[in-house]
C-alpha positions as CSV (number, residue, x, y, z in Angstrom):
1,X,142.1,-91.7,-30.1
2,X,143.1,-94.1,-27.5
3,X,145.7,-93.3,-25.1
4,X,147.7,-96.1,-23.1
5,X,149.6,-95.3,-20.1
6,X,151.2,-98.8,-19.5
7,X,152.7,-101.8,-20.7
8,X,149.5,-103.7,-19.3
9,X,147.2,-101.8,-22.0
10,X,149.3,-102.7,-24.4
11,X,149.7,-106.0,-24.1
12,X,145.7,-106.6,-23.4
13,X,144.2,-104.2,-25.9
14,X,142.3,-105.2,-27.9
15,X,140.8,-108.2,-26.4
16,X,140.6,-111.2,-28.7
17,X,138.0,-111.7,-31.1
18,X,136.8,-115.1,-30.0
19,X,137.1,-116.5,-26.5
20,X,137.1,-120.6,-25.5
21,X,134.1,-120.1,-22.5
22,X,132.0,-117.2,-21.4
23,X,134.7,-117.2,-18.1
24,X,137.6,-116.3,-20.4
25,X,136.8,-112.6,-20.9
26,X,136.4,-111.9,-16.8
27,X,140.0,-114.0,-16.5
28,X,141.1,-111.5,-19.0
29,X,140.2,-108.4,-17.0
30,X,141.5,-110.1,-14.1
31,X,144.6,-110.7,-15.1
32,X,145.1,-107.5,-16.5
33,X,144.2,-105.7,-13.2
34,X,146.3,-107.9,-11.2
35,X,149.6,-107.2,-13.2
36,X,148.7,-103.1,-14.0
37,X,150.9,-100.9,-12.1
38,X,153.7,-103.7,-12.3
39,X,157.2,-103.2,-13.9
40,X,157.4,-104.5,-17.8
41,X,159.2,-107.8,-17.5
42,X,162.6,-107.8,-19.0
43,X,161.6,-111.2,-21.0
44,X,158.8,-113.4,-22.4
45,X,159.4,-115.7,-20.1
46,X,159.4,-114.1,-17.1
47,X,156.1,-112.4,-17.8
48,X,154.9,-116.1,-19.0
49,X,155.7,-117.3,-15.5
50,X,153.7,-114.6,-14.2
51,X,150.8,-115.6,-15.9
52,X,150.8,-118.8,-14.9
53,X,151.2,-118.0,-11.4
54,X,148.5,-115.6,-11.1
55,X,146.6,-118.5,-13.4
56,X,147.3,-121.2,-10.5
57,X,146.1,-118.1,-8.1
58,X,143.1,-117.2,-10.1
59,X,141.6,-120.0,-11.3
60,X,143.2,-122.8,-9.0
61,X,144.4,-125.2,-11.2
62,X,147.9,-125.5,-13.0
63,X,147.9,-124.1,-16.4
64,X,150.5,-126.5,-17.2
65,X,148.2,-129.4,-15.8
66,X,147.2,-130.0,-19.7
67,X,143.8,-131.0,-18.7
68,X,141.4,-129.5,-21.3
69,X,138.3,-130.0,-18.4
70,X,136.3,-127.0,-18.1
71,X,137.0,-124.8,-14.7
72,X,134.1,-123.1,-13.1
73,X,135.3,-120.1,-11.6
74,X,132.7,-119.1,-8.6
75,X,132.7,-115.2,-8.6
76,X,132.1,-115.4,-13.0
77,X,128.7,-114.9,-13.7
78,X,127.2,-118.5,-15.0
79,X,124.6,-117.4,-17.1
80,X,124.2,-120.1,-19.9
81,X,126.1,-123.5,-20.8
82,X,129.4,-122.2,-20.4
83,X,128.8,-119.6,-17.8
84,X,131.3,-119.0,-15.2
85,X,133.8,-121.6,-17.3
86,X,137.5,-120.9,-18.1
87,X,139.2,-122.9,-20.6
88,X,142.8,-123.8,-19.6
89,X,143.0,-125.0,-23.1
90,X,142.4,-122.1,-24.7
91,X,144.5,-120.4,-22.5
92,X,147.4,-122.4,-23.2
93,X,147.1,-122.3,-27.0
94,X,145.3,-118.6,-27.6
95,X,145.2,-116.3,-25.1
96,X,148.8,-116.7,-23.5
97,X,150.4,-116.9,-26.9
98,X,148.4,-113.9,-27.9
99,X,149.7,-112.4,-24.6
100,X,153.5,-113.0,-25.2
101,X,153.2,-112.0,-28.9
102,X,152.1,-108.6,-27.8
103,X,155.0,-108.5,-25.1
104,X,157.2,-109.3,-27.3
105,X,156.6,-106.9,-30.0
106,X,156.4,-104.3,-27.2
107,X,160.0,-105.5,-26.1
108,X,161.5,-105.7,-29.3
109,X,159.6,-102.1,-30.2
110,X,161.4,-100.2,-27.0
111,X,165.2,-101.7,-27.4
């Protein structure tokens, strides 16, 4: 049985079931770590402007840059054609959405 002590769990368990580049999955786990231990935003949106802040922080471009241009990502391993790679695109149409779904169901589950 699998126990969750945080919002964080929640809202990044389970991972997805496809990813856009092999960089994704170690943003994932990044992202999580870097907002675990952090109060549950109130809203959506302030947890989406999280996100793309520690996005910006993380990867160094602008998730709202629209540029679908692969980013290496230096410290991801870049074993194979898409090694080390994030996809802003997929992040901006997959795994934020997926993100804020989960947040919001969480929200909407504890009022």
């Amino acid at each position: 049985m699998l126990v969750v002590s945080s919002w964080v769990a929640l809202v990044f368990y389970p991972e997805p079931d496809r990813w856009g580049l092999r960089g994704d999955p170690y943003l994932w786990a990044e992202l999580h770590d870097a907002l675990d231990g952090s109060d549950e935003p109130g809203h959506v949106a302030e947890f989406h402007d999280a996100v793309e802040r520690l996005f910006q922080s993380l990867v160094g471009v602008d998730l709202n840059s629209e540029s679908n241009e692969p980013v290496a990502v230096d410290r991801y391993p870049g074993a194979g054609m898409s090694g080390g790679f994030v996809d802003p695109r997929y992040w901006r149409e997959v795994g934020v959405p997926l993100l804020e779904s989960r947040l919001d169901a969480l929200i909407l589950h504890s009022s």
